[in-house]
N, CA, C and O atoms as a Maestro MAE file, in Angstrom:
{
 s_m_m2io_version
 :::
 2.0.0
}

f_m_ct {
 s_m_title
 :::
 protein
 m_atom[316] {
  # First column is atom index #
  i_m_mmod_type
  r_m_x_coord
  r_m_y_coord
  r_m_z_coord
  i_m_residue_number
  s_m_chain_name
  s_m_pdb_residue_name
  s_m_pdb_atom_name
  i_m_atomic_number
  :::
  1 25 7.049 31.994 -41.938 1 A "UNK " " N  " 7
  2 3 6.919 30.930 -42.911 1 A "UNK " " CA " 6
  3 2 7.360 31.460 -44.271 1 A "UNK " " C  " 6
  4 15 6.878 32.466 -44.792 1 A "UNK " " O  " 8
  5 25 8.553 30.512 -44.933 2 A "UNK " " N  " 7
  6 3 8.608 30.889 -46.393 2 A "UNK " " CA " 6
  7 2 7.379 30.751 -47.261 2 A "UNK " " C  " 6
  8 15 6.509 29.881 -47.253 2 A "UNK " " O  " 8
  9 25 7.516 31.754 -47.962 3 A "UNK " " N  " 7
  10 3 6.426 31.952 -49.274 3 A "UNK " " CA " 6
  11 2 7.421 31.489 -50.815 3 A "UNK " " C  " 6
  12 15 8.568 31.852 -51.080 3 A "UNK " " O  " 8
  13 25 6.491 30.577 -51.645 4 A "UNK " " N  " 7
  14 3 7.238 30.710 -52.793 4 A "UNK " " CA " 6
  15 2 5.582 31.057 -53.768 4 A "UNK " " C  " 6
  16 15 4.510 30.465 -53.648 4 A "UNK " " O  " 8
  17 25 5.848 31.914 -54.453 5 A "UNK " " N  " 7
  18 3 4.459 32.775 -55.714 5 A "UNK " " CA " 6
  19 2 4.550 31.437 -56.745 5 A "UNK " " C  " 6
  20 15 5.587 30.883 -57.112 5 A "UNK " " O  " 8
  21 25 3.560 31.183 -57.001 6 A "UNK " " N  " 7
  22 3 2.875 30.347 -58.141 6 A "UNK " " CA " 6
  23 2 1.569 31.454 -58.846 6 A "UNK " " C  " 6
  24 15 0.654 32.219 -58.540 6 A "UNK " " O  " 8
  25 25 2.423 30.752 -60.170 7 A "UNK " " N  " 7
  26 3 1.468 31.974 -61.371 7 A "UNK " " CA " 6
  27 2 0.401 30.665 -61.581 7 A "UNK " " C  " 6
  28 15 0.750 29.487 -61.654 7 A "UNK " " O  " 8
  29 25 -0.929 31.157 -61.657 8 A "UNK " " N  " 7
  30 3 -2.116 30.026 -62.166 8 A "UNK " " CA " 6
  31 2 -2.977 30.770 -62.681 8 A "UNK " " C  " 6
  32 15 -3.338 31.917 -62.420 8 A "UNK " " O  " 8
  33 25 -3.444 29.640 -63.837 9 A "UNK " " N  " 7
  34 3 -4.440 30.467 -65.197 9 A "UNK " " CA " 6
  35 2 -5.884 29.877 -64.546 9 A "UNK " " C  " 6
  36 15 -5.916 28.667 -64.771 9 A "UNK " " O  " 8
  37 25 -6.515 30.108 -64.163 10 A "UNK " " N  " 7
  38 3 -8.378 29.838 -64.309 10 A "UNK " " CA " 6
  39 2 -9.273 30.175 -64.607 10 A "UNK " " C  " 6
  40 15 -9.419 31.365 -64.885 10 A "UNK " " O  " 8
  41 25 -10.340 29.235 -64.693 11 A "UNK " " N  " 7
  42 3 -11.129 30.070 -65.414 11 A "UNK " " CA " 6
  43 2 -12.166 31.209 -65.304 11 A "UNK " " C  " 6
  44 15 -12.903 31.297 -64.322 11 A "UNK " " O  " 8
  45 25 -12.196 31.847 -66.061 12 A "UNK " " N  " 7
  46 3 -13.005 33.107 -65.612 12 A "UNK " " CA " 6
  47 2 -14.114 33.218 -64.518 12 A "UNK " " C  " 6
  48 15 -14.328 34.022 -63.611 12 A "UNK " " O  " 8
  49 25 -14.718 32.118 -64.957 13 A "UNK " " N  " 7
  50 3 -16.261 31.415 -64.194 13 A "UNK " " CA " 6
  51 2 -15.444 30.814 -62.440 13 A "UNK " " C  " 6
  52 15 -15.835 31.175 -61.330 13 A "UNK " " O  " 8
  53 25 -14.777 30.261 -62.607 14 A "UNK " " N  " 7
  54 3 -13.720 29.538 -61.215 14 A "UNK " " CA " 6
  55 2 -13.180 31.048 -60.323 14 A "UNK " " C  " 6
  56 15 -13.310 31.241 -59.115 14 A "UNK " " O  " 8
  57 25 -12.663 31.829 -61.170 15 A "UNK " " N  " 7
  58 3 -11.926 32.984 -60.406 15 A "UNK " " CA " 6
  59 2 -13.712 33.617 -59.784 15 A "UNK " " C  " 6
  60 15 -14.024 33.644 -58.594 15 A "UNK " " O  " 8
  61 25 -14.315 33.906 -60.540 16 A "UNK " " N  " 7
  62 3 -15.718 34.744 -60.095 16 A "UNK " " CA " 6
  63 2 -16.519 34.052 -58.677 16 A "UNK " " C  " 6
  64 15 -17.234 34.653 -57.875 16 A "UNK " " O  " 8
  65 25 -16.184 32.781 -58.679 17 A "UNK " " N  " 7
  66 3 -17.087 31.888 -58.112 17 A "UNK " " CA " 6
  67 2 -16.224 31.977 -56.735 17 A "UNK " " C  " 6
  68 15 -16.741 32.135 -55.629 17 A "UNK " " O  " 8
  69 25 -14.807 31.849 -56.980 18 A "UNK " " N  " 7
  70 3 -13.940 31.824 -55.666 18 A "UNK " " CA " 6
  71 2 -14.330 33.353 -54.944 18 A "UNK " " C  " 6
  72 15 -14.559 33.675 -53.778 18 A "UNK " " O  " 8
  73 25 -14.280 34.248 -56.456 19 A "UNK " " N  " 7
  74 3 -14.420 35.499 -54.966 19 A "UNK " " CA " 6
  75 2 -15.265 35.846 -54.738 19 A "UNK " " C  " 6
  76 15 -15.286 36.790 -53.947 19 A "UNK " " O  " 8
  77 25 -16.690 35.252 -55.342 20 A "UNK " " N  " 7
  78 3 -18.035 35.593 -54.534 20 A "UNK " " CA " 6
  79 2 -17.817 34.822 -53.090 20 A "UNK " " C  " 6
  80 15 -18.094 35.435 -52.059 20 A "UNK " " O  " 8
  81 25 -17.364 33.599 -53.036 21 A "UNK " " N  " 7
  82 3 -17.518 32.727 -51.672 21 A "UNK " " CA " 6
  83 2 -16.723 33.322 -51.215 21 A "UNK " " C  " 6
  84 15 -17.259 33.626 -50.150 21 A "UNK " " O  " 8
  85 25 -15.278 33.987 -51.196 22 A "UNK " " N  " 7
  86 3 -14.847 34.880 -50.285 22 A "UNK " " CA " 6
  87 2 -15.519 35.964 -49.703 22 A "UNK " " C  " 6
  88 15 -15.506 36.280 -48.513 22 A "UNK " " O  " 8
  89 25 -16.178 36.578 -50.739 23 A "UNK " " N  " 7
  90 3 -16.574 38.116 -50.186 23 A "UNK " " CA " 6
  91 2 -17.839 37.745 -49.011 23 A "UNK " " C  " 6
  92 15 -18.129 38.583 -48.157 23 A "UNK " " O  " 8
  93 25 -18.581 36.329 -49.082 24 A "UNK " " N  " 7
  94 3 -19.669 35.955 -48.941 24 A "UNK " " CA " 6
  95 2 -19.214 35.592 -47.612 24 A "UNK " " C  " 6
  96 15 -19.988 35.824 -46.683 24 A "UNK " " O  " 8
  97 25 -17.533 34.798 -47.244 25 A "UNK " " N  " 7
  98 3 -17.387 34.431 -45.965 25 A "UNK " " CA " 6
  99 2 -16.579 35.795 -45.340 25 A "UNK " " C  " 6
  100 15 -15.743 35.864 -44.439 25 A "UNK " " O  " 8
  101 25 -17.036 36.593 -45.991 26 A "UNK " " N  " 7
  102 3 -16.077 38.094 -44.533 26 A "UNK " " CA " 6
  103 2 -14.457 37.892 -45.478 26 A "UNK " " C  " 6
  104 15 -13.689 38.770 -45.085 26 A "UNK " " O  " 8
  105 25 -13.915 37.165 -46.363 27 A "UNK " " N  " 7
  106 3 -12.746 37.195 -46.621 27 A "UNK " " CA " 6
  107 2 -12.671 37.925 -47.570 27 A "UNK " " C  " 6
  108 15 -13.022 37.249 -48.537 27 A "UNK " " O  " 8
  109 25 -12.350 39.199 -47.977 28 A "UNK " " N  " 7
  110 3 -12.261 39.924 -48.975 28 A "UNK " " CA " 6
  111 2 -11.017 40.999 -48.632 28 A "UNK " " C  " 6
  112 15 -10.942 42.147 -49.072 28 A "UNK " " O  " 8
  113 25 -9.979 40.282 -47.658 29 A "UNK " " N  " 7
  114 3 -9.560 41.339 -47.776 29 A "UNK " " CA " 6
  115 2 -8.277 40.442 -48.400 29 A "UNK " " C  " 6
  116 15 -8.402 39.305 -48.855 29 A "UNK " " O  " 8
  117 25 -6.284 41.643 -48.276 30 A "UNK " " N  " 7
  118 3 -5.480 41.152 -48.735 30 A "UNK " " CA " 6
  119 2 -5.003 39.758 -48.166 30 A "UNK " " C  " 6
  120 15 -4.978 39.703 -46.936 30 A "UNK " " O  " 8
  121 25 -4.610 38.598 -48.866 31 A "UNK " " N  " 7
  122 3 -4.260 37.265 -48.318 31 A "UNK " " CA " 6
  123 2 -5.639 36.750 -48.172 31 A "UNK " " C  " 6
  124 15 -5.649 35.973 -47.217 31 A "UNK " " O  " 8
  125 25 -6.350 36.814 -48.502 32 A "UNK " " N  " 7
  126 3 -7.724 36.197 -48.425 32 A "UNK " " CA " 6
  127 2 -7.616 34.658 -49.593 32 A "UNK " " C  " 6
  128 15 -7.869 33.469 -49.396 32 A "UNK " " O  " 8
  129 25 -7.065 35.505 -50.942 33 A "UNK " " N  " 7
  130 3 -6.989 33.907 -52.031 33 A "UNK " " CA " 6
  131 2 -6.080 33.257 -51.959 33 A "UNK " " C  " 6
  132 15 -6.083 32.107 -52.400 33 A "UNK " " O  " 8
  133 25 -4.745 33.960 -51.219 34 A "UNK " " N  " 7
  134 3 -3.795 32.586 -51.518 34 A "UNK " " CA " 6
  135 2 -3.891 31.975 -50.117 34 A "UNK " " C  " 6
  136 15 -3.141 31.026 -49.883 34 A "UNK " " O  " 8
  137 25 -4.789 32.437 -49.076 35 A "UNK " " N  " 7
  138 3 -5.294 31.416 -47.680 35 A "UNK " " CA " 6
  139 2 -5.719 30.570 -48.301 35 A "UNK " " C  " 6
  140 15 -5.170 29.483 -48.117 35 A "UNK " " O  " 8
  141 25 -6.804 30.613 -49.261 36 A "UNK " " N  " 7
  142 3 -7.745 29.901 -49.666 36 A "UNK " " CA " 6
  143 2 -7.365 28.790 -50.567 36 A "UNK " " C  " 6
  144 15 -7.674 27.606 -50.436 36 A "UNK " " O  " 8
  145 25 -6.706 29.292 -51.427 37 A "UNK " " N  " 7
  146 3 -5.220 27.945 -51.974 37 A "UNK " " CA " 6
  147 2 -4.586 27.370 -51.384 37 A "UNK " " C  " 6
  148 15 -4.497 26.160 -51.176 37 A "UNK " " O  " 8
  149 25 -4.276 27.874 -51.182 38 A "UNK " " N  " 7
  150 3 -3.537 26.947 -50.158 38 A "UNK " " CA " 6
  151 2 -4.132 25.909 -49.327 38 A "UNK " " C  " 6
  152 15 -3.695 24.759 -49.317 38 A "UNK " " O  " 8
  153 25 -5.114 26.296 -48.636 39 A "UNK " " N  " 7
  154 3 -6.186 25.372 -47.737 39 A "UNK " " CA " 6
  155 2 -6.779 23.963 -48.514 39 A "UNK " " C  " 6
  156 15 -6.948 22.778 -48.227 39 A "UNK " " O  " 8
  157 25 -6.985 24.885 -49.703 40 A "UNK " " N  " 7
  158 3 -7.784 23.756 -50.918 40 A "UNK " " CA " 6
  159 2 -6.823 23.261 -51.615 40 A "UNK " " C  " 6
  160 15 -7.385 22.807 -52.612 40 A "UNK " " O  " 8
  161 25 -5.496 23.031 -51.720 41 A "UNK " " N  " 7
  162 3 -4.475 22.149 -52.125 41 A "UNK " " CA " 6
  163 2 -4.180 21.344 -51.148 41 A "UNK " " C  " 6
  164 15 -3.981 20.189 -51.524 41 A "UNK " " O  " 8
  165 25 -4.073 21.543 -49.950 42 A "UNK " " N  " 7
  166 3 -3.639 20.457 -48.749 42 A "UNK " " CA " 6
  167 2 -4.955 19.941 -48.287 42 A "UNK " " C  " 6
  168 15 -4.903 18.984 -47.515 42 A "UNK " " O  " 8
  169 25 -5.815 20.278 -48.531 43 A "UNK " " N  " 7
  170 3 -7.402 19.205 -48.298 43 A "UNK " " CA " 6
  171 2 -7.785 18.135 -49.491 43 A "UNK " " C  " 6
  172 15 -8.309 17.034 -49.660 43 A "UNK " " O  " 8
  173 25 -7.176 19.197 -50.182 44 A "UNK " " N  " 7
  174 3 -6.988 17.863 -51.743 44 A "UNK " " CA " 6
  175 2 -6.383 17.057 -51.799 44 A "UNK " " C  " 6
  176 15 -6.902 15.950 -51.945 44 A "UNK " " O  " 8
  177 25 -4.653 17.223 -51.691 45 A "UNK " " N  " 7
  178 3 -3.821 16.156 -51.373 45 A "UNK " " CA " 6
  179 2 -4.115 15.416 -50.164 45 A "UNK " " C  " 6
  180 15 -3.871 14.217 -50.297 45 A "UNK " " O  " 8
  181 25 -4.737 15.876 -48.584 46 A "UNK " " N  " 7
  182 3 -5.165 14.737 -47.854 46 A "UNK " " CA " 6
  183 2 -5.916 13.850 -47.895 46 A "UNK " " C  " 6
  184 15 -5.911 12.771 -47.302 46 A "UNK " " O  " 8
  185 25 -6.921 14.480 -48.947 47 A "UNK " " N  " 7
  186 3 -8.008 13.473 -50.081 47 A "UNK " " CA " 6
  187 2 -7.679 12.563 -50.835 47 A "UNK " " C  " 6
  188 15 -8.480 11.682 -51.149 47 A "UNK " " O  " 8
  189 25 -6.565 12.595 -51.228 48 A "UNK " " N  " 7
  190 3 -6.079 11.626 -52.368 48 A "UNK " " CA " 6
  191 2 -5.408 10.694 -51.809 48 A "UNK " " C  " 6
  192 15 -5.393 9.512 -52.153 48 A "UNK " " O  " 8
  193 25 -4.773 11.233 -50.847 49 A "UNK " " N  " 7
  194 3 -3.528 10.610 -49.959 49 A "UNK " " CA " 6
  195 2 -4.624 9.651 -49.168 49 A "UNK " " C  " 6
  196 15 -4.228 8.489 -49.253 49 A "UNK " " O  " 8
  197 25 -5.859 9.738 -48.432 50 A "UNK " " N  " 7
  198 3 -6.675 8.926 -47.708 50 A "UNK " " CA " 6
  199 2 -6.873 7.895 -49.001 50 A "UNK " " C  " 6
  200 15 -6.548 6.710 -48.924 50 A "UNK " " O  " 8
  201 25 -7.368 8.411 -50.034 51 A "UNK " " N  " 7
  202 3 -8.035 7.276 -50.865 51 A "UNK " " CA " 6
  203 2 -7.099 6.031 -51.240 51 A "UNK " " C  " 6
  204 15 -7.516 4.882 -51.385 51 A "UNK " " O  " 8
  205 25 -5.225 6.609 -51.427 52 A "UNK " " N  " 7
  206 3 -4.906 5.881 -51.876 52 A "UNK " " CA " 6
  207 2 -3.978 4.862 -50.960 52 A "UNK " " C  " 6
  208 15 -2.988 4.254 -51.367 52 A "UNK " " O  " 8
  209 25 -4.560 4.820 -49.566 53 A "UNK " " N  " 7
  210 3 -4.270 4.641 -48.460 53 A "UNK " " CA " 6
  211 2 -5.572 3.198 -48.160 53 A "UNK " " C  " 6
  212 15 -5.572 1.999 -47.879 53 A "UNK " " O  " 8
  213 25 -6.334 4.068 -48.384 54 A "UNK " " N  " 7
  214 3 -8.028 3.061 -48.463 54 A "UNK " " CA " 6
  215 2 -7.756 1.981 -49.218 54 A "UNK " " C  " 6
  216 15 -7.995 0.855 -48.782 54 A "UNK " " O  " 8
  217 25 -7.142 2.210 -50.629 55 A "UNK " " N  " 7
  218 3 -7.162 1.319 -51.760 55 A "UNK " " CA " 6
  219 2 -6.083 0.184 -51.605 55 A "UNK " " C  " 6
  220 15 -6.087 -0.995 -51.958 55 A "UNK " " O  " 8
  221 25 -5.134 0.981 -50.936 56 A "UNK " " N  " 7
  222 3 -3.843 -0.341 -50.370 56 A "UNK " " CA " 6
  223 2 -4.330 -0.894 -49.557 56 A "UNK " " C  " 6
  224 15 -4.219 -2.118 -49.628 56 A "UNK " " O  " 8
  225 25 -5.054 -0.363 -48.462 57 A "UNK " " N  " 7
  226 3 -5.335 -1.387 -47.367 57 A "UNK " " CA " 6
  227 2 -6.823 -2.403 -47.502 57 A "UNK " " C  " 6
  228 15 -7.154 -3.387 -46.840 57 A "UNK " " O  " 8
  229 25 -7.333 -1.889 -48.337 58 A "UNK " " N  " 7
  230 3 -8.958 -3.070 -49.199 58 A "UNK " " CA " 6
  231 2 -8.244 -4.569 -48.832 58 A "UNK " " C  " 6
  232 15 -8.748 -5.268 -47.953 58 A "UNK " " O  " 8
  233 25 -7.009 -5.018 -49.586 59 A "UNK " " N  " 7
  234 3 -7.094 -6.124 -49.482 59 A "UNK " " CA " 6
  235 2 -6.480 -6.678 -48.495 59 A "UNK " " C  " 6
  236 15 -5.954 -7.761 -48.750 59 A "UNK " " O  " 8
  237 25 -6.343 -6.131 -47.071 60 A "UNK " " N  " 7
  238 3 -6.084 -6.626 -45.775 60 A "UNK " " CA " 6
  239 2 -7.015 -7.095 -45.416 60 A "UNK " " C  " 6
  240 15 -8.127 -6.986 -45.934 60 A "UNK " " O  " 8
  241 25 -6.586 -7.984 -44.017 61 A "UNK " " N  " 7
  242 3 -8.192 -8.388 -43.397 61 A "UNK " " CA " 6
  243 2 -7.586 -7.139 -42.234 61 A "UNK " " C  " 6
  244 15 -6.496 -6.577 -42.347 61 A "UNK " " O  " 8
  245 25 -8.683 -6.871 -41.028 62 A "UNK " " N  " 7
  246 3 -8.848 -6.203 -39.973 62 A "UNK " " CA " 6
  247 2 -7.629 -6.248 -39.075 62 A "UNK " " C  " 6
  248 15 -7.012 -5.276 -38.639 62 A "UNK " " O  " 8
  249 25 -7.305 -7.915 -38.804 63 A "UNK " " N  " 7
  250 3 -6.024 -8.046 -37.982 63 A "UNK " " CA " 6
  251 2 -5.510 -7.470 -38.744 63 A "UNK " " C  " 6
  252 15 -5.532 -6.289 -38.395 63 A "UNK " " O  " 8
  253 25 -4.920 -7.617 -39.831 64 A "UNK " " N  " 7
  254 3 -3.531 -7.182 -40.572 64 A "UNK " " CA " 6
  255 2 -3.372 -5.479 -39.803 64 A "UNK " " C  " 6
  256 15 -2.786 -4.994 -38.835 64 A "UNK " " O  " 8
  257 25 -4.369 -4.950 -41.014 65 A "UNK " " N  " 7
  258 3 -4.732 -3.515 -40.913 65 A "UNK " " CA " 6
  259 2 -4.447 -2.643 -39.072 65 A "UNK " " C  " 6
  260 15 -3.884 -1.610 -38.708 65 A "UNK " " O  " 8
  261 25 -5.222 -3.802 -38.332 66 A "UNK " " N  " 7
  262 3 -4.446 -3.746 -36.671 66 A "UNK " " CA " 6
  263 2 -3.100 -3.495 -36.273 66 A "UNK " " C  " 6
  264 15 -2.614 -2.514 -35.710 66 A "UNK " " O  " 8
  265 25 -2.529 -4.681 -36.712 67 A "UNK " " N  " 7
  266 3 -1.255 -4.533 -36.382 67 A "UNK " " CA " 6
  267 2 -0.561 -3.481 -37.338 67 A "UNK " " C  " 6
  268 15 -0.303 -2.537 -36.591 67 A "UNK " " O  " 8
  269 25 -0.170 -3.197 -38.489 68 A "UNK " " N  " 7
  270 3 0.248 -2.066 -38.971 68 A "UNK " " CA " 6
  271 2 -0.275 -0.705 -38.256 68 A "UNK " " C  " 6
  272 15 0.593 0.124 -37.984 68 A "UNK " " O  " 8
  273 25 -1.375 -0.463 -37.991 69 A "UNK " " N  " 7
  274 3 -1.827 0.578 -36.829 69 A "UNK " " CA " 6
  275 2 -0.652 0.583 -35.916 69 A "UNK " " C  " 6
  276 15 0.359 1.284 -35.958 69 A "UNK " " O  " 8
  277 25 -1.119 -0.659 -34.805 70 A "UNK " " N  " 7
  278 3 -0.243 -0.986 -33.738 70 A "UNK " " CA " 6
  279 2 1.201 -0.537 -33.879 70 A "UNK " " C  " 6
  280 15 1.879 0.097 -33.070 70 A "UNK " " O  " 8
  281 25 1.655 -1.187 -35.554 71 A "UNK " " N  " 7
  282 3 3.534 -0.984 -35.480 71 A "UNK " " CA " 6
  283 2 3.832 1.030 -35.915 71 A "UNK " " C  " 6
  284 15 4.863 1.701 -35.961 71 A "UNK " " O  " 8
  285 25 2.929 1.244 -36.060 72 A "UNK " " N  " 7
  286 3 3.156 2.986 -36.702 72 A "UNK " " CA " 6
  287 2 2.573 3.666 -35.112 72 A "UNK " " C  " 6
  288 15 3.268 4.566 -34.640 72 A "UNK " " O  " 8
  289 25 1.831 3.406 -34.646 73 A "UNK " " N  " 7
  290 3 1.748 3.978 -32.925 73 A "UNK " " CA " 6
  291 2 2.862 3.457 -32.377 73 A "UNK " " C  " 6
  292 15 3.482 4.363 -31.820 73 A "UNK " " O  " 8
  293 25 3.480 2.268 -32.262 74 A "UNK " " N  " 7
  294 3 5.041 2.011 -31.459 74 A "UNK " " CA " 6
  295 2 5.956 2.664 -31.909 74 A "UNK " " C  " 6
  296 15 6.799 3.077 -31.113 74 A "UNK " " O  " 8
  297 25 6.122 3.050 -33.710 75 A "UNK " " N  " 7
  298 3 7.054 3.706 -34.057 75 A "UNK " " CA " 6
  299 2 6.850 4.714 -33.809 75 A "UNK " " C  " 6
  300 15 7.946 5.271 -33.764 75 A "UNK " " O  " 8
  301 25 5.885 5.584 -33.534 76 A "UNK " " N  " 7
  302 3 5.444 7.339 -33.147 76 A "UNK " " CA " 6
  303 2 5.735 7.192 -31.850 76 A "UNK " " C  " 6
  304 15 6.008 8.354 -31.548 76 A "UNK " " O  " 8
  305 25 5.867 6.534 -30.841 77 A "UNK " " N  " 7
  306 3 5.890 6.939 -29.453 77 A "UNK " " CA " 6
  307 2 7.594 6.449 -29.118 77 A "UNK " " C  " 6
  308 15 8.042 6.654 -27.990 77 A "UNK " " O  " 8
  309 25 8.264 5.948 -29.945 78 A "UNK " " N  " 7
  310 3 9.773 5.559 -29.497 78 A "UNK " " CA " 6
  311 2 10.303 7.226 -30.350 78 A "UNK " " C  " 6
  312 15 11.038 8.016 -29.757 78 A "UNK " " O  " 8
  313 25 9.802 7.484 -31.681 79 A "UNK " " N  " 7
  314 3 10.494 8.520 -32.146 79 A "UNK " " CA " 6
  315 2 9.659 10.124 -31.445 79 A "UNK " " C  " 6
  316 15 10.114 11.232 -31.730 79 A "UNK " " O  " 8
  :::
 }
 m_bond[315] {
  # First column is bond index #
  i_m_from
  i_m_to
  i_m_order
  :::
  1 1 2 1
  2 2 3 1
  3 3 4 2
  4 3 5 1
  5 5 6 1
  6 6 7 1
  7 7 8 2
  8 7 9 1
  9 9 10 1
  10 10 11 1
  11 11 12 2
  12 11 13 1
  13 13 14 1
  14 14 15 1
  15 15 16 2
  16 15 17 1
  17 17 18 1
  18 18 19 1
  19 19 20 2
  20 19 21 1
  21 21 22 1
  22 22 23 1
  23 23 24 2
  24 23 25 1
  25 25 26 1
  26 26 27 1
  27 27 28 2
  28 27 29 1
  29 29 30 1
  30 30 31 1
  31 31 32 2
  32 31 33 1
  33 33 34 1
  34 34 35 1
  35 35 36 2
  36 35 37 1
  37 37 38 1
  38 38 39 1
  39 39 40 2
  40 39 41 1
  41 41 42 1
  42 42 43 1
  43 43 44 2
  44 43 45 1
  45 45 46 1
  46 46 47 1
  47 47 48 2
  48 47 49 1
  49 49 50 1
  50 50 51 1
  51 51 52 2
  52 51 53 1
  53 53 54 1
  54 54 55 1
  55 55 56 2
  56 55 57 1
  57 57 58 1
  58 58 59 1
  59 59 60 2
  60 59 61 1
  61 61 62 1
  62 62 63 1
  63 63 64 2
  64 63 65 1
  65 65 66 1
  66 66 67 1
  67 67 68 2
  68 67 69 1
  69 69 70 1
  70 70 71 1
  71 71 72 2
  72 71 73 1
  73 73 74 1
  74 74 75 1
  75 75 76 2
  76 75 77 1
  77 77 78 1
  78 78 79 1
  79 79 80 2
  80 79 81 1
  81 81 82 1
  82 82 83 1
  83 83 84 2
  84 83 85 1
  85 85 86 1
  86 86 87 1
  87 87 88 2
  88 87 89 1
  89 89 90 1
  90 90 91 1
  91 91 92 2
  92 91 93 1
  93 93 94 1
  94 94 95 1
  95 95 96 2
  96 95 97 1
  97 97 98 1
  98 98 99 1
  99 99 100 2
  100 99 101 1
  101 101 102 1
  102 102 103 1
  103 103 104 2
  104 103 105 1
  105 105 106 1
  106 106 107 1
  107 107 108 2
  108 107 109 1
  109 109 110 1
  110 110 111 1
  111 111 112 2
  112 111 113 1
  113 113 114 1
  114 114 115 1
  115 115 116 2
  116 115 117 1
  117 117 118 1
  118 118 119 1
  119 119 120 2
  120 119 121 1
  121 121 122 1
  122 122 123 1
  123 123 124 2
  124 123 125 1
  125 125 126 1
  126 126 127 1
  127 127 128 2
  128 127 129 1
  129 129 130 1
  130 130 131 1
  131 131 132 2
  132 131 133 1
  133 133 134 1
  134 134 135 1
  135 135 136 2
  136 135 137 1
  137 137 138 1
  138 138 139 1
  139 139 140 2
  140 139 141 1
  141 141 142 1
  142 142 143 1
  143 143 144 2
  144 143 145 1
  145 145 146 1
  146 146 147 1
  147 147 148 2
  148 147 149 1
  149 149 150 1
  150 150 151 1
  151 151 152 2
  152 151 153 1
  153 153 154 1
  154 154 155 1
  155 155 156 2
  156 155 157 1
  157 157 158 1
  158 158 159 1
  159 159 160 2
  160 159 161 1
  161 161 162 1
  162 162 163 1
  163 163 164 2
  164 163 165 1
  165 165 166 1
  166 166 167 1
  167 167 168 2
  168 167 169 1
  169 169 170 1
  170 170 171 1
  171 171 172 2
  172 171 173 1
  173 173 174 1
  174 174 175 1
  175 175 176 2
  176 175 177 1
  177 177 178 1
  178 178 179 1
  179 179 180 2
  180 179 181 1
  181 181 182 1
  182 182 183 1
  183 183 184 2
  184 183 185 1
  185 185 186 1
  186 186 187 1
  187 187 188 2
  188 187 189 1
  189 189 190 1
  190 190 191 1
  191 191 192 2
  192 191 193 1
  193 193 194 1
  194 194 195 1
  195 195 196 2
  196 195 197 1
  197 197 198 1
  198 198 199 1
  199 199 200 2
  200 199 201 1
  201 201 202 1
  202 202 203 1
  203 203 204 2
  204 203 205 1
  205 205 206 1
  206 206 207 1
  207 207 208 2
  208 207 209 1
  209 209 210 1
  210 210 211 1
  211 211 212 2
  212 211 213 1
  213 213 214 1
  214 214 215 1
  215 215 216 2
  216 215 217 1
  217 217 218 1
  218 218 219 1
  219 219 220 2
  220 219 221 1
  221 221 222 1
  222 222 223 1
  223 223 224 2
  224 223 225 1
  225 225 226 1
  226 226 227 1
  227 227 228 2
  228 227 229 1
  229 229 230 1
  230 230 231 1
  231 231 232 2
  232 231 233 1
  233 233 234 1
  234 234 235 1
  235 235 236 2
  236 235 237 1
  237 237 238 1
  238 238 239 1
  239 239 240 2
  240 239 241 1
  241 241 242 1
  242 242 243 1
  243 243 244 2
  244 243 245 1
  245 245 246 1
  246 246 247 1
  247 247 248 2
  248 247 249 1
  249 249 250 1
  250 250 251 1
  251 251 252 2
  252 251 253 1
  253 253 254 1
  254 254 255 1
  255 255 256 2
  256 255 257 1
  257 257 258 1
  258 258 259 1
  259 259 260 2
  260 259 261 1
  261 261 262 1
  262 262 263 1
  263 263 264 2
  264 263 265 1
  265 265 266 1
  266 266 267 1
  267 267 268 2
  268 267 269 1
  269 269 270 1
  270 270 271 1
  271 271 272 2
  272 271 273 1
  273 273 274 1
  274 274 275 1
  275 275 276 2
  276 275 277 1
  277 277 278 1
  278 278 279 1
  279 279 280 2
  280 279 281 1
  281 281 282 1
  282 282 283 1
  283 283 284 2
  284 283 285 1
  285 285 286 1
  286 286 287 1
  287 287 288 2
  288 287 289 1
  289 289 290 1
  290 290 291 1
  291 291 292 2
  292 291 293 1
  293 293 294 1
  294 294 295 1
  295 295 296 2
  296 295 297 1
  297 297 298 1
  298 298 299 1
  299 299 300 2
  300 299 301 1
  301 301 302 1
  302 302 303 1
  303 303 304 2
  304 303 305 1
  305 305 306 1
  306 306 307 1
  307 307 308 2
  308 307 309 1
  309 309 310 1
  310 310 311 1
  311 311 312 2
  312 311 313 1
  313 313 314 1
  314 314 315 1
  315 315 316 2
  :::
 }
}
């Protein structure tokens, strides 16, 4: 897998707190923080991505919301 390095500033209290919960889950060794970034950027964006998924579909009724299901399972099983 390609790697691309991202420089990030945090805060003192945030960096301390991340590597107590590392050292605390057995992860203390090398690749331990940028696992951990990584993990917690793509659980974030699937977070946001659900909500703003939730918020489009509020003003469907159930059928609707059904059939769009329905047409994205027909399109996943032809592609």
């Amino acid at each position: 897998m390609d790697t691309t390095r991202w420089n990030v500033a945090v805060s003192a209290e945030t960096d301390q707190s991340v590597r107590l919960f590392l050292a605390t889950q057995g992860k203390s060794k090398k690749g331990s923080l940028s696992h951990f970034i990584e993990e917690s950027v793509r659980a974030h964006i699937l977070e946001l991505t659900t909500a703003q998924s939730k918020a489009a579909l509020a003003a469907l009724n159930t059928a609707e919301v059904d059939d769009l299901i329905d047409d994205a399972l027909s399109w996943a099983r032809e592609h």
